[in-house]
DODOLO-287403 format. One record per residue (C-alpha): residue in one letter; x, y, z. Coordinates in steps of 0.5 Angstrom, whole numbers, padded with zeros to 4 digits, always signed. Each point is the difference from the previous one (the first is absolute). Example, Ala and Ser with C-alpha at 12.3 -4.5 7.8 and 13.67 -1.06 7.14 Angstrom:
2
A+0025-0009+0016
S+0002+0007-0002
//
This chain:
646
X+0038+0119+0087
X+0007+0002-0004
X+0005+0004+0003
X+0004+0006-0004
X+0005+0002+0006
X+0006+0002-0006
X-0004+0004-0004
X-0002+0004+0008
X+0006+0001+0002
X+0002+0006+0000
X+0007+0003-0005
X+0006+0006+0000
X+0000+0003-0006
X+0004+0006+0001
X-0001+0003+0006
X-0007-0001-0002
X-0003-0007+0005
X-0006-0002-0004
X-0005-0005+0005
X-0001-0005-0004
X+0002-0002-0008
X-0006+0002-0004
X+0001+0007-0004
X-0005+0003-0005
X+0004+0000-0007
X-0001+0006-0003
X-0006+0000-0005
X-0003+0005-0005
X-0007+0003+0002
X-0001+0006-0004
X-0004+0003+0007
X+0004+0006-0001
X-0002+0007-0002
X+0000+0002-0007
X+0006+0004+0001
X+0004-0005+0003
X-0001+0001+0008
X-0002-0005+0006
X-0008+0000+0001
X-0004-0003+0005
X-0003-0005-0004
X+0008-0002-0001
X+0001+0000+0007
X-0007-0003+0002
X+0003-0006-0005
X+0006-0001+0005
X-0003+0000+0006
X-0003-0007+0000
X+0007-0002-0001
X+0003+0002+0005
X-0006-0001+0005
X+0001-0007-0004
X+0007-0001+0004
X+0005+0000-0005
X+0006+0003+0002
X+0002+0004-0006
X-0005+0002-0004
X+0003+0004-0007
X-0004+0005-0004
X+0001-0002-0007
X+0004+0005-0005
X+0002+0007+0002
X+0003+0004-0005
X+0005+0003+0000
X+0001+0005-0006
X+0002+0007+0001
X-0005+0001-0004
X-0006-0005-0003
X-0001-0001-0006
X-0008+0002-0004
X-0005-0005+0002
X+0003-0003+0006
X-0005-0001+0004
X-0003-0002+0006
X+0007-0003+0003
X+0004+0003+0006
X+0005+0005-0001
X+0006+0001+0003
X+0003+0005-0004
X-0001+0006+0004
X-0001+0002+0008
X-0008+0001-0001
X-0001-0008+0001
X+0003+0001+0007
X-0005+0001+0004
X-0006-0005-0004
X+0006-0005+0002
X+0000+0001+0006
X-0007-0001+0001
X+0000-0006-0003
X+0007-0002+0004
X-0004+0002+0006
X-0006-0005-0001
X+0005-0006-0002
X+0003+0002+0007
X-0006-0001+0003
X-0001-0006+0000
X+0008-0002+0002
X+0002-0001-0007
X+0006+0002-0004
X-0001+0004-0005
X+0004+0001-0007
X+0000+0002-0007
X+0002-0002-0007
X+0004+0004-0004
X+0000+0000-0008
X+0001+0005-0005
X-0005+0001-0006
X+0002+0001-0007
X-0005+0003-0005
X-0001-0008-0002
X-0003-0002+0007
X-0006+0004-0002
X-0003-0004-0005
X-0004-0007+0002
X+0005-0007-0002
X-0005-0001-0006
X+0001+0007-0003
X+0007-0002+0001
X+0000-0006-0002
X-0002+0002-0007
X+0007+0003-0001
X+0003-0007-0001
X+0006+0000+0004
X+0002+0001+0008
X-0003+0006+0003
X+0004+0002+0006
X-0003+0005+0005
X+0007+0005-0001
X+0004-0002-0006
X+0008+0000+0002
X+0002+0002-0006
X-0004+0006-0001
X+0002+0003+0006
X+0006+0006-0001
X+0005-0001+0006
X-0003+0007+0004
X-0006-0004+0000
X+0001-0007+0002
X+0004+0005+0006
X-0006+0003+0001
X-0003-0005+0002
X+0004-0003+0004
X-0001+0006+0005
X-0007-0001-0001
X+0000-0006+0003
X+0003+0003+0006
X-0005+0006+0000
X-0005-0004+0000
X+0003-0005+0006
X+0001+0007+0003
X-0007+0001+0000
X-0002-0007+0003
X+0004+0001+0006
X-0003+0006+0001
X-0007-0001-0001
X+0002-0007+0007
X+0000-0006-0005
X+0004-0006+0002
X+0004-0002-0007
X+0001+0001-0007
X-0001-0005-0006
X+0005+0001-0006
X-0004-0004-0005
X+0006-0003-0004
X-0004-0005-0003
X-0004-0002-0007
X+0004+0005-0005
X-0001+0006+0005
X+0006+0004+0000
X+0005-0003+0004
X-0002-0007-0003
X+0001+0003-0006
X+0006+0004+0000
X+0003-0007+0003
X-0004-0004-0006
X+0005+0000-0006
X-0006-0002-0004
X-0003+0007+0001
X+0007+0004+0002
X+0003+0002-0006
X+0004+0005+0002
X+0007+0001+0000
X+0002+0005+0005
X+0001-0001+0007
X-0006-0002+0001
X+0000-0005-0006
X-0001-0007-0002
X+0008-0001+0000
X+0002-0002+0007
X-0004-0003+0006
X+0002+0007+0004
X-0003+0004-0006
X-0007-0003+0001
X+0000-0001+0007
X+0002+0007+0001
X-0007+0003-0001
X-0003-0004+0005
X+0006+0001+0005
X+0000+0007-0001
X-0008+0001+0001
X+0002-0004+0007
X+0005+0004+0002
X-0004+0007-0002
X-0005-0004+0005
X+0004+0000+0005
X+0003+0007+0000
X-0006+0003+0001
X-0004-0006+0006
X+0006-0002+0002
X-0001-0007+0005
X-0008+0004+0002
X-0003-0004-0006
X+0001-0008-0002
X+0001-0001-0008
X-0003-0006-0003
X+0002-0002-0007
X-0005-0003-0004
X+0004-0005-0005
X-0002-0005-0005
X+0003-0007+0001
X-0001-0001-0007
X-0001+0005-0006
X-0002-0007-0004
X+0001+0005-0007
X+0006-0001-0004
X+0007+0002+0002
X-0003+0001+0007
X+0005+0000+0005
X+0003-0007+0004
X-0002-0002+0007
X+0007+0001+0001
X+0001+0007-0002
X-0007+0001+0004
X+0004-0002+0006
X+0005+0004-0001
X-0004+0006-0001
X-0003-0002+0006
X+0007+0000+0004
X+0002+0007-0004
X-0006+0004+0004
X+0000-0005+0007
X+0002+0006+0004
X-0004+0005-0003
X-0007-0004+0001
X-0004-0003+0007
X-0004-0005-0004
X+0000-0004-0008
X-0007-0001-0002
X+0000-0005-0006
X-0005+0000-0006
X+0000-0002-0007
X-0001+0001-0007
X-0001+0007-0003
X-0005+0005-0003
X+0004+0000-0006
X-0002-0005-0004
X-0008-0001-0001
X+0001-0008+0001
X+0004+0000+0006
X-0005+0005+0004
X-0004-0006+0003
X+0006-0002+0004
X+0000+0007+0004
X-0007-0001+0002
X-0001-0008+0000
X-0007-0003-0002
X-0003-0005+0002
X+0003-0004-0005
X+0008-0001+0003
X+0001-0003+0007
X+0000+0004+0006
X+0008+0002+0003
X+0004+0000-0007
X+0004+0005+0002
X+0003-0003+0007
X+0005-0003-0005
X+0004+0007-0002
X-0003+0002+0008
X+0004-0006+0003
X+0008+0002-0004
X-0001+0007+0001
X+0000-0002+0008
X+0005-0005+0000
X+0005+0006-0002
X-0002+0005+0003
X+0000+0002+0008
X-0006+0005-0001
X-0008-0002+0000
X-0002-0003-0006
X-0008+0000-0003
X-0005-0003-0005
X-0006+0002-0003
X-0004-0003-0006
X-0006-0005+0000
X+0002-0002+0008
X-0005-0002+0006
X+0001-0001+0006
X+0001-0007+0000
X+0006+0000-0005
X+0003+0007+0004
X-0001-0004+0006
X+0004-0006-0002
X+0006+0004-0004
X+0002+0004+0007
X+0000-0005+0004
X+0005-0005-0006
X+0004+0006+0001
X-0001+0002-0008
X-0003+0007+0001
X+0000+0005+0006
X-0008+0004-0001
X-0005-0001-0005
X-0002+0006-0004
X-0009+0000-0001
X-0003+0004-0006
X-0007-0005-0002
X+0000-0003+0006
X-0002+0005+0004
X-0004+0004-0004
X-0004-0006+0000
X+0000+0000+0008
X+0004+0006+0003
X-0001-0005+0007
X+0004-0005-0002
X+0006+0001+0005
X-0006+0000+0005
X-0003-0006-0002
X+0006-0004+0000
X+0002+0004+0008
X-0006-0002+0003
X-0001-0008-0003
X-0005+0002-0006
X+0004+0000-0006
X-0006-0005-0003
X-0004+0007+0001
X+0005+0003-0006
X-0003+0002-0006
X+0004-0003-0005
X+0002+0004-0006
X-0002-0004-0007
X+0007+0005-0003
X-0006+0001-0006
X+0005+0007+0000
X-0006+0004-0001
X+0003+0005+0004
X+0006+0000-0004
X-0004-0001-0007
X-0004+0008+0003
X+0006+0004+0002
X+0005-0002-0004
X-0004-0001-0007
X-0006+0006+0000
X+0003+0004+0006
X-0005-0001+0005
X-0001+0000+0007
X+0002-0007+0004
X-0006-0005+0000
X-0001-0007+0002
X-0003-0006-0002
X-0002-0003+0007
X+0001+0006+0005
X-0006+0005-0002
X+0002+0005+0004
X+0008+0001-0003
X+0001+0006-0003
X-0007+0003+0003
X+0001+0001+0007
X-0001+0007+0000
X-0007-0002-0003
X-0001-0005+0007
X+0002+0004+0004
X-0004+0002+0005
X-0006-0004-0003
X-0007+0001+0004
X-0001-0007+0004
X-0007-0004-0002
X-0006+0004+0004
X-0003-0007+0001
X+0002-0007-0001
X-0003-0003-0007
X-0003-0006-0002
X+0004-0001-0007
X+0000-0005-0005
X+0005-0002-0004
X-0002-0004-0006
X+0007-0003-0003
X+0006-0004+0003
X+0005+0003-0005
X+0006+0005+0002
X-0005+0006-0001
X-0005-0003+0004
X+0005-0003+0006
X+0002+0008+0000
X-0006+0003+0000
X-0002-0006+0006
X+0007+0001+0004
X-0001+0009+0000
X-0008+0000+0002
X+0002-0005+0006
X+0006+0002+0002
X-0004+0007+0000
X-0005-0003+0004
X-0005-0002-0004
X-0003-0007+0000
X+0000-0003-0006
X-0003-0007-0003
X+0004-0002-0007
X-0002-0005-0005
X+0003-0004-0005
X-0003-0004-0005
X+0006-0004+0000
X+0004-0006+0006
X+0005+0005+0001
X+0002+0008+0000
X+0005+0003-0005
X-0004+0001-0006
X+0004-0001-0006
X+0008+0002+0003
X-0001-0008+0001
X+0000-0002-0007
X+0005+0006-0001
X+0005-0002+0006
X+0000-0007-0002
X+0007+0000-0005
X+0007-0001+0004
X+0002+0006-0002
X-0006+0004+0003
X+0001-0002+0007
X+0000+0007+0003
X-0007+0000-0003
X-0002-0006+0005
X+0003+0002+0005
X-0005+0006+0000
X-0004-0003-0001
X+0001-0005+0006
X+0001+0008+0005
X-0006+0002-0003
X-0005-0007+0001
X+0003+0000+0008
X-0001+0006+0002
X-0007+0000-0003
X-0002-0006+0003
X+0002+0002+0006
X-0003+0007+0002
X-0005-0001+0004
X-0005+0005-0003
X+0000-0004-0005
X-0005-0005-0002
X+0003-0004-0006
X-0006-0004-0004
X+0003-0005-0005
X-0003-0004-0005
X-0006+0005+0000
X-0002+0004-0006
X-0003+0006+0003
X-0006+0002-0004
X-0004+0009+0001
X-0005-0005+0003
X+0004-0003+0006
X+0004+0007+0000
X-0007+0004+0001
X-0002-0005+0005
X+0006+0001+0005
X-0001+0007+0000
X+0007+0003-0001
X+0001+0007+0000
X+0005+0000-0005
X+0002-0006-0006
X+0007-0001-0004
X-0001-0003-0006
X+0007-0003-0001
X-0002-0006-0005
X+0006+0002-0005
X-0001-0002-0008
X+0000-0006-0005
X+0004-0002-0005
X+0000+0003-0007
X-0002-0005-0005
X-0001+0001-0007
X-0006-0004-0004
X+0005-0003-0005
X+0003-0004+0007
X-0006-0003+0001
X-0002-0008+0000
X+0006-0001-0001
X+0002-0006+0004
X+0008-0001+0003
X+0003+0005-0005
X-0001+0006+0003
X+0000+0002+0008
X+0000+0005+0005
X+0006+0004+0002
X-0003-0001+0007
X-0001-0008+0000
X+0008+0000-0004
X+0002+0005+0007
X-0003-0005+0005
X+0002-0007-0003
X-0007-0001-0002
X+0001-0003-0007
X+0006-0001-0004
X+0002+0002-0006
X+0003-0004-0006
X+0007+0001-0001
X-0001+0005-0006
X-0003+0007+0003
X-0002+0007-0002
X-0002+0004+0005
X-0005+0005-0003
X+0001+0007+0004
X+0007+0003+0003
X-0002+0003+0006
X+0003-0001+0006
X-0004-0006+0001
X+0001-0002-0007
X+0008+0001+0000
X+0000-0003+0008
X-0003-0007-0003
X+0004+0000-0006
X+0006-0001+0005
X-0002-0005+0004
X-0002-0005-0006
X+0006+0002-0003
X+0003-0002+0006
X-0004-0007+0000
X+0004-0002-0007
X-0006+0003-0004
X+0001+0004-0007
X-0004+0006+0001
X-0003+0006-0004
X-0003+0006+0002
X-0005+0004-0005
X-0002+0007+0002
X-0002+0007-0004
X+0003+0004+0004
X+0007+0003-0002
X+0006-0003+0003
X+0002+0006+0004
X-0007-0001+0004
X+0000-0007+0002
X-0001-0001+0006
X-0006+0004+0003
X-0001+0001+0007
X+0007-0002+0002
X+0005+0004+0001
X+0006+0003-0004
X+0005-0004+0004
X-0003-0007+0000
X-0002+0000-0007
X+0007+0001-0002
X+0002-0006+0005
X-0006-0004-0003
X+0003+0002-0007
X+0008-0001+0001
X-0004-0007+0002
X-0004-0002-0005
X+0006+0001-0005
X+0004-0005+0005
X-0005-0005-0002
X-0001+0001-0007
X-0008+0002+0001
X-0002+0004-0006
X-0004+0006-0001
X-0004+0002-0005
X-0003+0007+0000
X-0005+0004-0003
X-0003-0006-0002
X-0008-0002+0001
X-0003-0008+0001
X-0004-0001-0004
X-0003-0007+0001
X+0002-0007+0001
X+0003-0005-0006
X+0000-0006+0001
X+0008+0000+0000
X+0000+0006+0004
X-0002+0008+0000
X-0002+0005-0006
X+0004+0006+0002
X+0000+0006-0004
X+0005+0006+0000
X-0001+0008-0001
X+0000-0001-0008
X-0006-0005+0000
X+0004-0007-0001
X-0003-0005+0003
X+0005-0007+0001
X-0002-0006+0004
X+0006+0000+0007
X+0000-0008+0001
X-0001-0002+0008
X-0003-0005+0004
X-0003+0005+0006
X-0003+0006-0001
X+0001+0004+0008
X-0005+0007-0001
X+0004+0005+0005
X-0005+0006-0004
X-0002+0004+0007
X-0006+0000+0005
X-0006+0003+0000
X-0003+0003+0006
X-0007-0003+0002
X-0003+0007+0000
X-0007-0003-0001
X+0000-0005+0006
X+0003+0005+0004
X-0006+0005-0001
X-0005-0005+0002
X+0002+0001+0007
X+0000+0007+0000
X-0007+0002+0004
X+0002-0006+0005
X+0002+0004+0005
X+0001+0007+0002
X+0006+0002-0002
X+0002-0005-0007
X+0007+0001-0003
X+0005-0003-0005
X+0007-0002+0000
X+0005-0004-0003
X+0000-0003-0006
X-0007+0000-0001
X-0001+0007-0002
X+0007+0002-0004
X+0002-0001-0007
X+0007-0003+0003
X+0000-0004+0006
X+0007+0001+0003
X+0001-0001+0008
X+0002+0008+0001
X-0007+0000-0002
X-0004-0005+0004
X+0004+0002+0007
X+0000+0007-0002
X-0007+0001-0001
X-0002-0005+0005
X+0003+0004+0006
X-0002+0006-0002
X-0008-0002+0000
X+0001-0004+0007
X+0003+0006+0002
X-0005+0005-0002
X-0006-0005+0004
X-0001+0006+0007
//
């Protein structure tokens, strides 16, 4: 069994002790009311998190603006004292639970209230406040909002403000000399110009709080954009504010510039921990706390503390995923963690059509108030569960651990449906990983019976007189008439994903959906000349994946040289290649050696209905009865329907 001492030690920071190193990074939710206040489907969201055992756990963006802009929505608002007391009551939960509890401070320009892909349609950095359009009473204004808004965390119990001062945020942007191009005293001119803004907002800060509240600040070790700021003038920035702040929290890239957002939100793609790197040189100038944030896990936090690299590790996904995870690790059960799969489907739904916070693995995140209070079974069920993929995995898990005993079948030798074809690239391996979590905890609950190699019929379903059947058998392959009978030449995504069959070293890949676009990397890293063909428009590759993942994917294939061909149709098989024609009806032939068709899947609806009179209670979930199986979808609905069996 692993031991994580470092990371459950307890740290100073401030006057503030926290019991171990695991704080929650402020994350958007979009639980608030419509008009900007603190609800208790907000609260009942970061309640888990502190029941969890982090030691900190920070709400996400509160605004700070005098006055909010129109169609701001949803968001807390701190601009005023009537957030007080919904505050409190949310400061109060968090203190239940012996944990700390903070708020991050940001103010919100007129720009903010669009989603990043209206934003991204205007073709160049889109800041959340401009630095060059504020007058000289309006930046003052805001810094003594800042402080108000302190003022008002103090009052309402919290432990810690968070100044965000990263990803082109005021204080970044001010500091920037690519976004600051102003030359009065606060301009681009000197370093002490566009340090002042963000000194002065500290200094209102502590005006008004005094020592009473920690200060964190949020900076980024790299802007990564053109004429960003040095490392070297980072740290001295760092040393300038030193005294003025109990703790440094270190992120990267910015919001700025749409093809650098992957690096605020990591996917899958990018190797965990690439942040510890700024992290580790803020810490050897500075005397203070210094954290990190950005696509960590416990192992990687774990071992950059004890090498002395970073002093706490600052969790988003990872404990939307599993708010247990400080617990787990406690008391020896961190094989027990359910591994967040950085899908950014969080991310993808706040951020981008500015709804409430969910989670591709976790089914109850954002819909707590939903399952609050939920009616115990009156009596335990016999349950069939028919399908051993992610939904049917869920669905298994949530009926047993209610009680239930269920049988689950699958046709196949082994569980996890097709995420096992989907987790074999090297760059997936966060896929594999939940996989893996998600097979372990199912074979080992007791009142689970798990039946493989059996092809469950209505008839064997009828005979075992269940009271309720799931029917979790997922869907098949799209496959076009004119892909038929021909040999080598064109194969599966799915048999490509898994090493099944091998492509030649010319390929196209019909289709740019996630899928599609996440094979075309891995065979382009294989040395492969890849093409992707697809009839959709450019801006809508990529279906069932997140905005943040796509561009990732994206700024990748362009890397590797994979060309993408959009609103184009596959036609047929040549003997040289494929037959493609465009939106004006022009047919021309694309030379390859492999065709890899990536068209999508179709749900096995008809199979599906064949069991639907062999219990008393039949259901579908998963991909079986949706038009795009996503893995939100087959959790999502697999939960919900085991929870409903009472």
């Amino acid at each position: 069994m692993k031991r994580y001492e470092n990371i459950l030690r307890p740290i100073q920071v401030g006057n503030m002790e926290l019991k171990n190193r695991i704080c929650f990074a402020p994350t958007f939710s979009f639980l608030a009311s419509y008009d900007n206040h603190i609800t208790w489907e907000l609260i009942e969201w970061m309640r888990p998190l502190a029941a969890g055992r982090a030691s900190l756990v920070v709400l996400g963006t509160g605004f700070i603006n005098a006055e909010m802009p129109r169609g701001a929505h949803s968001v807390p608002w701190l601009g005023d004292d009537s957030c007080i007391i919904q505050m409190s009551q949310l400061f109060d939960t968090i203190h239940a639970y012996d944990c700390k509890a903070g708020i991050e401070l940001v103010p919100i320009g007129k720009k903010s209230v669009e989603p990043f892909d209206e934003r991204d349609k205007k073709g160049k950095p889109q800041v959340e406040v401009d630095p060059n359009e504020l007058t000289h009473d309006e930046i003052l204004e805001m810094i003594e909002c800042y402080g108000l808004a302190a003022e008002r965390v103090l009052k309402a119990g919290g432990d810690m403000v968070l100044v965000h001062g990263a990803h082109a945020q005021p204080p970044a942007a001010f500091f920037s000399k690519a976004l600051n191009n102003r030359h009065d005293e606060y301009g681009c001119d000197t370093f002490e110009n566009r340090a002042r803004f963000a000194v002065e907002v500290l200094k209102s800060i502590r005006r008004r709080v005094g020592n009473k509240l920690a200060i964190d600040y949020r900076i980024s070790g790299d802007d990564m954009g053109e004429n960003a700021p040095t490392m070297e003038e980072l740290l001295r920035f760092a040393k300038l504010i030193e005294d003025k702040i109990d703790s440094l929290h270190v992120s990267k890239g910015q919001l700025a510039v749409h093809r650098l957002t992957p690096y605020v939100f990591p996917p899958m793609y990018f190797e965990r921990g690439a942040n510890i790197v700024y992290a580790e040189q803020f810490k050897k100038v500075l005397r203070i706390p210094v954290s990190c944030v950005g696509g960590m896990d416990i192992d990687v936090a774990e071992k950059a503390i004890g090498e002395g690299r970073i002093d706490m590790v600052n969790f988003s996904r990872p404990l939307l995923a599993d708010p247990q995870i400080p617990n787990k690790v406690k008391h020896g059960k961190a094989d027990e963690i359910r591994p967040c799969v950085r899908c950014n489907i969080c991310i993808h739904r706040t951020h981008n059509f500015f709804l409430p916070v969910r989670c591709s693995i976790n089914p109850t995140l954002g819909r707590e108030m939903l399952f609050k209070g939920y009616p115990l079974p009156a009596s335990s069920k016999k349950v069939a569960v028919i399908g051993g993929g992610p939904a049917g995995m869920e669905a298994a898990r949530t009926a047993a651990d209610r009680g239930h005993k269920v049988t689950l079948y699958e046709a196949s030798n082994s569980l996890g449906g097709t995420l096992n074809l989907g987790s074999t690239p090297e760059f997936k391996k966060d896929i594999k990983k939940y996989v893996a979590w998600a097979v372990r905890t199912t074979l080992s609950n007791k009142n689970i019976a798990v039946r493989l190699a059996t092809q469950a019929t209505p008839e064997m379903i009828r005979e075992e007189k269940f009271d309720v059947a799931i029917i979790a058998i997922g869907s098949e392959p799209i496959i076009p008439a004119f892909a038929k009978d021909c040999g080598n030449k064109v194969i599966w995504v799915g048999d490509v994903e898994s090493g099944l069959v091998q492509t030649g070293n010319t390929v196209i890949i019909a289709g740019a959906g996630m899928t599609g676009l996440e094979t075309a990397l891995m065979l382009a890293r294989q040395g492969k000349k890849v093409t992707v063909v697809d009839m959709l428009k450019a801006s809508e590759t990529g279906g069932g994946g997140s905005k943040m993942n796509i561009i990732a994917l994206h700024n990748m294939l362009e890397e590797e040289n994979v060309r993408i061909i959009n609103q184009t149709k596959v036609e047929g098989i040549t003997e040289k290649g494929i037959e493609v024609s465009n939106l004006n009806g022009e047919k021309y032939e694309l030379p390859c050696d492999t065709l890899v068709l990536s068209l999508g899947v179709r749900g096995r609806k008809d199979v599906a209905r064949a069991f639907e009179d062999c219990a008393t209670d039949v259901i579908m979930v998963g991909d079986c009865c949706t038009e795009q199986g996503t893995l939100l979808n087959a959790t999502r609905t697999a939960f919900d329907v085991a929870m409903a069996i009472l």
